[in-house]
C-alpha positions, -999 to 999 in steps of 0.1 A, spaced: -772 512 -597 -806 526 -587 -822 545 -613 -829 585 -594 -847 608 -605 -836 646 -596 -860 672 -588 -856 715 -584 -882 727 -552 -907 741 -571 -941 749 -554 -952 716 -563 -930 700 -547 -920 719 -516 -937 700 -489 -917 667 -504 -891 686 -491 -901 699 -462 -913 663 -452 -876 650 -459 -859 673 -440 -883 674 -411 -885 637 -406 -840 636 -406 -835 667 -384 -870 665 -361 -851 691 -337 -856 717 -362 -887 713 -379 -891 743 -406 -926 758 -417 -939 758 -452 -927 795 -453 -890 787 -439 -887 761 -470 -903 787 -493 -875 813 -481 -847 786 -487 -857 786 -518 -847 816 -528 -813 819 -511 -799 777 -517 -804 750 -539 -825 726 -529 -833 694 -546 -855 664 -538 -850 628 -550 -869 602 -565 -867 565 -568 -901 561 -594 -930 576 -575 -913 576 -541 -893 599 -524 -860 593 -514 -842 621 -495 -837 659 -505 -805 682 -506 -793 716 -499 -767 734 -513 -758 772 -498 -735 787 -530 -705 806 -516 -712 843 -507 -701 869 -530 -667 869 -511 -659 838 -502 -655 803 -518 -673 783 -493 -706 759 -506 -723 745 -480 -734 703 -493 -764 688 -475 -777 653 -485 -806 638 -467 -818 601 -476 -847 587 -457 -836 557 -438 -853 527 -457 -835 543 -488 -798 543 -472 -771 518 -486 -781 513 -518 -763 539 -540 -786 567 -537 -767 590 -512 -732 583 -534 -757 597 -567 -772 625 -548 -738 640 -531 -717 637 -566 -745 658 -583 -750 679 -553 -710 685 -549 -708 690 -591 -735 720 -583 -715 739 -556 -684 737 -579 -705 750 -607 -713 778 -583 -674 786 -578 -671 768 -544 -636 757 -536 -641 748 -499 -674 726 -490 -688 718 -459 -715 698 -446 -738 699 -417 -748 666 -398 -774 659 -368 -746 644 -341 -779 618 -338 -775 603 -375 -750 581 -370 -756 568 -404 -753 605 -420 -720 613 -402 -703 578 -410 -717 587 -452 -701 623 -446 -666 608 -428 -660 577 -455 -666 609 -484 -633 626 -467 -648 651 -444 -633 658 -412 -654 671 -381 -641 710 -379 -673 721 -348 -699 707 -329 -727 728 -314 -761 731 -302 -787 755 -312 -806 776 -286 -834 756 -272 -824 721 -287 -811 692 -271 -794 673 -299 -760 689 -317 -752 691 -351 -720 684 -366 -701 707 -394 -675 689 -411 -651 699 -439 -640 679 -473 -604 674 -473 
């Protein structure tokens, strides 16, 4: 198994970030200052394989009244199907229990066909589909069952 090294966004390393999740959901691009306001609401993570980068995650805890934990795993293509994605959701799934989730959910770009066939062989169904205003391309929430 690949050897991964897991990361907290800190300043230092909030454009990794941001250059993970911009270059998987191109749609929705987000500003240093939208990453920088994640970071104070979710739990966002980026991944490592030596000196490279790998992917990044989100996790949104559950709300103060609900048990609901929102799981996001991004892994930059040339990294996919080699372990790291299975590494990075168990860790990333571990978190949002620690944070009292009992439900988790996942959003997917429809587009990555790769990230929704990762999310689907994991036991998530597809629960909605939709499309922000002014994009083109729909995302896809799913649920662990």
């Amino acid at each position: 198994m690949i050897g991964v090294r897991f990361e907290t966004v800190t300043e230092s390393t909030l454009e990794a970030w941001r250059r993970v999740h911009n270059e998987i959901i191109p749609v929705s691009p987000l500003s240093t200052d939208e990453v920088r306001e994640r970071m104070g609401r979710n739990r966002l993570q980026v991944a490592w394989v030596g000196d490279v980068l790998v992917g990044c995650s989100t996790v949104r805890p559950p709300l103060a009244d609900a048990r609901t934990a929102t799981v996001i795993v991004r892994v930059l293509p040339p990294h996919r199907r080699q372990g790291i994605g299975s590494q990075f959701y168990e860790r990333e799934l571990a978190a949002a229990r620690d944070l009292g989730a009992e439900v988790i959910m996942t959003v997917v770009l429809e587009s990555n066909t790769d990230g929704l066939h990762f999310a689907l062989s994991r036991g998530f169904v597809e629960v909605d589909r939709y499309v922000l205003d002014g994009d083109d391309v729909g995302y896809v929430e799913l649920r662990l069952v």
